[in-house]
MILUMMI-5222 format. One record per residue (C-alpha): x, y, z. Coordinates in steps of 0.5 Angstrom, whole numbers, plus 500, padded with zeros to 3 digits. Layout:
XYZ;...
***
This chain:
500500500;503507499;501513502;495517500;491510497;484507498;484502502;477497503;476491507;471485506;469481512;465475510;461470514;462462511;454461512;449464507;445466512;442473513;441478519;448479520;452486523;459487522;464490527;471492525;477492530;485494529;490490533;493493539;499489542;495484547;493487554;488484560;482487560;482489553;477485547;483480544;484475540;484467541;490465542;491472546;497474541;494482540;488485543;482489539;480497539;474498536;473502530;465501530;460501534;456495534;457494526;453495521;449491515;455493509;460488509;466493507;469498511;475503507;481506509;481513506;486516505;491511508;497512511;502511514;498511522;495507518;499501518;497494523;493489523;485489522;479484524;472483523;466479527;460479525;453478530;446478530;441476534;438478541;441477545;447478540;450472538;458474536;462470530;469469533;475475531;477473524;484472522;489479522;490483516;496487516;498493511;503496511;505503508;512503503;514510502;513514497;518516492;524521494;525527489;532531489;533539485;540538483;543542479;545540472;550546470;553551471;558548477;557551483;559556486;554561482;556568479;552574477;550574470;550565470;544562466;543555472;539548468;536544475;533538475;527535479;531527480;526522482;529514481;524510481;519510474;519514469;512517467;513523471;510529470;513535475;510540479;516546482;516550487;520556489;521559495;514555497;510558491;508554484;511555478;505554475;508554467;513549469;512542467;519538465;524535468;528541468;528548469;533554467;533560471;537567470;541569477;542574480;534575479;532569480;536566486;532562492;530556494;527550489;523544490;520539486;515534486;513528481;506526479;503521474;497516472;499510475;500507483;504511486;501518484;506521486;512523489;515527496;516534494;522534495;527538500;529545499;535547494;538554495;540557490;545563492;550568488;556568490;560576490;564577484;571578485;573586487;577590482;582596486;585602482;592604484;596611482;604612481;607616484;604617490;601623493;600629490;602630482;604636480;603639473;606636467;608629470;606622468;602617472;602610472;595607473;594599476;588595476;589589482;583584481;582580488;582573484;585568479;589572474;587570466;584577466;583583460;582590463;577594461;579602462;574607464;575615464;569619466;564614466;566611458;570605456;578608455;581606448;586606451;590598453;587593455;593591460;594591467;597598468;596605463;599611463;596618463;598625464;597627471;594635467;589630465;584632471;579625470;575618474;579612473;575606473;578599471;574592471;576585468;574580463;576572462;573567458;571562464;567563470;566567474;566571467;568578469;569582476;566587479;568595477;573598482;571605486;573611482;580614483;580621482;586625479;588632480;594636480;596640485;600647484;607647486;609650494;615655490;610658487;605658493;610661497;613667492;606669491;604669499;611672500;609678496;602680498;605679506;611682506;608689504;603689508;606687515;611693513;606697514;603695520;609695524;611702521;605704524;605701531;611705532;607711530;602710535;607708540;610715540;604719539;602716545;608717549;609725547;601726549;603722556;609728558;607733562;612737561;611739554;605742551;600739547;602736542;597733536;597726532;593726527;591719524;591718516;588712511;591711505;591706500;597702497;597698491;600692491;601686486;595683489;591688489;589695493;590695501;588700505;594702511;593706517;599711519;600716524;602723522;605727529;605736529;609737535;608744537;614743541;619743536;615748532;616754537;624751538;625752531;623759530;626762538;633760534;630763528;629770532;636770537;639768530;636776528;638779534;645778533;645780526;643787527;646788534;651794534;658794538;661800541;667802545;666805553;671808555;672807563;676812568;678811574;675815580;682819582;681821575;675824576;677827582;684831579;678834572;673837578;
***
């Protein structure tokens, strides 16, 4: 018997006299106290009550709980006469027939881009038609033996199962496949020299690829397929500002890696003519702020000085070009009254001098003047 068949029992009684009710019992192991057999070999659990007139009695489904032994007795009469057990009729439940996915080509492991044949493996007959499953689901249009699915998108978990005409009708479905993508090799972009890169100078560019070594090399610069060589290794001038992308192909599987990240390339201006350029705008203007703090200072101290008159500063704002356009400098301008009024009392002796006149005096003594009188 195999699971999910139709099983129907006939219980008969040798005399073909009528009136007879039939019981049906399934076999336990033998107990006391329990319904038993004659020689005690099992003991009985009734499936019916206290019978019927049909002489039959179905299984439907059987299955595999199913199996055992089963008898009958017939009675009729009141009080009730009791024919004795009949002899036990086993069934047994086989297995239905196991199905298995397997996956026919390519070889595992599986990549982006591969085009994957599976087949449903069932080894006992042949008249099967197959029903499959991906992830729990029906794929109603599939009916062959196998089936060829696209990867990435159709990566899961498969099943199948068989059906036919004839006994058995079908298979167990069979245990879950996955089928999973494996990451493609990774590609790297690496740039010589190192660090920044002046104007005018060549770089060389290298693509590392993490496995196998059978690869031709795709070049990418901005976004477009380079025409440049195929090779692991290209060259560029670095004044050529731009992303470089590589990626490698191969005849065999996986057939490709992925695209490496961008690798940007830009030049940096030179230090000696950054410190020429900083050095021209700087100096002037630090020039001018020291002369005027010097100013200030002394202004300063000239206003502090009881001792002098009052003096003035009087604090101007002009612009001075230079080569990295006008800068606006503040400077004192210092009147000193002092020095002022200095100058023109030595202008003023100087005169004096100039117009002086000299004349002799004549000096007597006093007995002189005594003598005269």
């Amino acid at each position: 018997m195999n699971p999910g068949d139709s099983v129907t029992l006939n219980c008969e009684v040798k005399e073909s006299s009528t009136g007879w009710r039939f019981s049906w019992y399934k076999t336990v192991p033998y107990r006391a106290g329990l319904p038993s057999l004659l020689d005690k070999s099992y003991s009985v659990e009734a499936l019916s009550g206290y019978g019927t007139t049909e002489e039959s009695y179905t299984l439907s489904p059987a299955g595999p709980t199913d199996t055992g032994g089963y008898v009958c007795r017939a009675g009729r009469g009141d009080p009730v006469y009791y024919t004795d057990y009949s002899e036990p009729q086993f069934l047994w439940s086989g297995d239905l027939p196991r199905a298995s996915v397997k996956i026919v080509s390519p070889q595992e492991p599986l990549y982006t881009g591969d085009r994957v044949t599976l087949q449903c493996y069932i080894p006992e007959y042949t008249d099967w038609t197959y029903v499959w499953y991906k992830d729990k689901e029906l794929l109603p249009i599939e009916t062959s033996k196998t089936t060829t699915i696209n990867l990435p998108n159709n990566a899961g978990q498969y099943q199948c199962q068989g059906k036919r005409t004839g006994r058995p009708q079908s298979s167990c479905i069979s245990p879950n496949h996955p089928i999973s993508v494996t990451a493609l090799p990774t590609a790297s972009v690496s740039v010589s020299p190192q660090g920044l890169l002046y104007s005018g100078e060549t770089v060389t560019l290298q693509c590392d690829i993490s496995d196998y070594t059978d690869w031709t090399y795709w070049w990418y610069r901005n976004e477009l397929q380079s025409p440049c060589s195929a090779s692991k290794t290209i060259t560029s001038l670095s004044d050529q500002v731009s992303q470089y992308q590589c990626q490698g192909r191969r005849t065999d599987r996986p057939k490709s890696s992925q695209r490496s990240d961008y690798l940007n390339i830009s030049v940096t201006v030179p230090g000696s003519s950054t410190s020429v350029l900083v050095g021209v705008v700087v100096g002037p203007v630090v020039a001018v702020v020291l002369l005027t703090i010097f100013l200030v200072l002394l202004c300063r101290e000239k206003l502090t000085d009881p001792n002098e008159d009052s003096d003035y500063c009087e604090m101007k704002t002009v612009k001075i070009t230079a080569s990295s356009g006008p800068v606006d400098v503040t400077y004192a301008e210092t009147d000193l009254k002092t020095m002022v009024i200095a100058q023109k009392m030595k202008e003023s002796t100087s005169l004096l001098e100039s117009e002086s006149v000299y004349s002799p005096i004549k000096t007597q003594s006093l007995r002189e003047m005594n003598t005269i009188s």
